[in-house]
C-alpha positions as CSV (number, residue, x, y, z in Angstrom):
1,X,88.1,97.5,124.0
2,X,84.7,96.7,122.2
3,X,83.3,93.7,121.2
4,X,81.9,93.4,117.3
5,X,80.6,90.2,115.8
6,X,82.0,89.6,112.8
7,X,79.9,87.2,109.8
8,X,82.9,85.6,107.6
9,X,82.1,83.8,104.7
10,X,84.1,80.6,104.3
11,X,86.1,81.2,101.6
12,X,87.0,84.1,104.1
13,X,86.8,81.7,107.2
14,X,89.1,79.1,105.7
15,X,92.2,81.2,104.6
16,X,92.4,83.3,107.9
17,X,92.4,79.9,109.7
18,X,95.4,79.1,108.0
19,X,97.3,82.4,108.0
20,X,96.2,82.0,111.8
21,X,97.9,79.0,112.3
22,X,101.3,79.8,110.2
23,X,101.5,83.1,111.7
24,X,101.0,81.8,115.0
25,X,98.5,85.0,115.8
26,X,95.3,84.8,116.4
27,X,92.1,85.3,114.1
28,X,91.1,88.0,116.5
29,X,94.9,89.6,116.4
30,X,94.7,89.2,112.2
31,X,91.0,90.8,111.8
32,X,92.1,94.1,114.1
33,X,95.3,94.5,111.8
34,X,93.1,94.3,108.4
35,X,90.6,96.7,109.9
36,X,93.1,98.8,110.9
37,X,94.8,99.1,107.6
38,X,91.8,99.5,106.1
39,X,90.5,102.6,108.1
40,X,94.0,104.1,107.5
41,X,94.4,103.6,103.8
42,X,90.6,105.0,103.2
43,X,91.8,108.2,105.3
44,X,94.8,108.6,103.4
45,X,92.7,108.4,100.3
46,X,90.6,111.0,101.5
47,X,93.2,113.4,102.5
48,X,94.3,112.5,98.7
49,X,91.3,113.8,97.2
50,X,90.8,116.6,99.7
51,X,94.3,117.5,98.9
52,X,93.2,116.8,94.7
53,X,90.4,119.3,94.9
54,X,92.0,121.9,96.8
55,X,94.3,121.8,94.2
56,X,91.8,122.2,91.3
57,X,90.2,125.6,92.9
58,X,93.7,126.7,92.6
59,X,93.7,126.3,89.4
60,X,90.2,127.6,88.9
61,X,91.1,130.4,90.6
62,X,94.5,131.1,88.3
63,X,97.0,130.1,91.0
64,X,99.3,127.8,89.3
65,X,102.9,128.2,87.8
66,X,104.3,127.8,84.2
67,X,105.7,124.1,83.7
68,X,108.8,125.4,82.1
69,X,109.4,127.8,85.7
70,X,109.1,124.3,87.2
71,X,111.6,122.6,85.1
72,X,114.0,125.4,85.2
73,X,113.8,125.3,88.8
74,X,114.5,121.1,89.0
75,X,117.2,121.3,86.3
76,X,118.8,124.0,88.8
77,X,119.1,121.4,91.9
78,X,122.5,120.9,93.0
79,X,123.9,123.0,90.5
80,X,125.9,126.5,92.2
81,X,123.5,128.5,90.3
82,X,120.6,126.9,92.1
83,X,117.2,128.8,91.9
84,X,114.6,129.9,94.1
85,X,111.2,128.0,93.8
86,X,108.4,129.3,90.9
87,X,105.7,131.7,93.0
């Protein structure tokens, strides 16, 4: 594990003392979890707007199916006459 120094400000500081305390964890313990939310949530965004652009060339490119197909195919769910997916 790897040591980083870490400047809070106190209205920072102050809060995380507290949560520190209540929680019984350490500031250390509380810091790591934040991070590590952090890093996670900006990957997920960034598979999001990977995801959001990969979608657009499809579009660009004429690849995309007829609302109506799509709601056809929803109303269809659980019915005996269910339908096969829009292509």
């Amino acid at each position: 594990m790897s040591v980083t120094s870490v400047r809070l400000s106190q209205e920072v500081e102050a809060p995380l003392e507290n949560l520190s305390a209540k929680l019984d964890r350490s500031k250390n313990y509380l810091i790591n979890q934040a991070v590590k939310e952090f890093v996670a949530r900006q990957a997920m965004e960034e598979s999001r707007w990977t995801d959001t652009l990969q979608a657009l060339d499809s579009v660009k490119s004429g690849k995309s199916i007829d609302g109506n197909e799509i709601e056809n195919w929803l109303q269809s769910w659980g019915s005996k006459d269910e339908k096969a997916p829009p292509k």
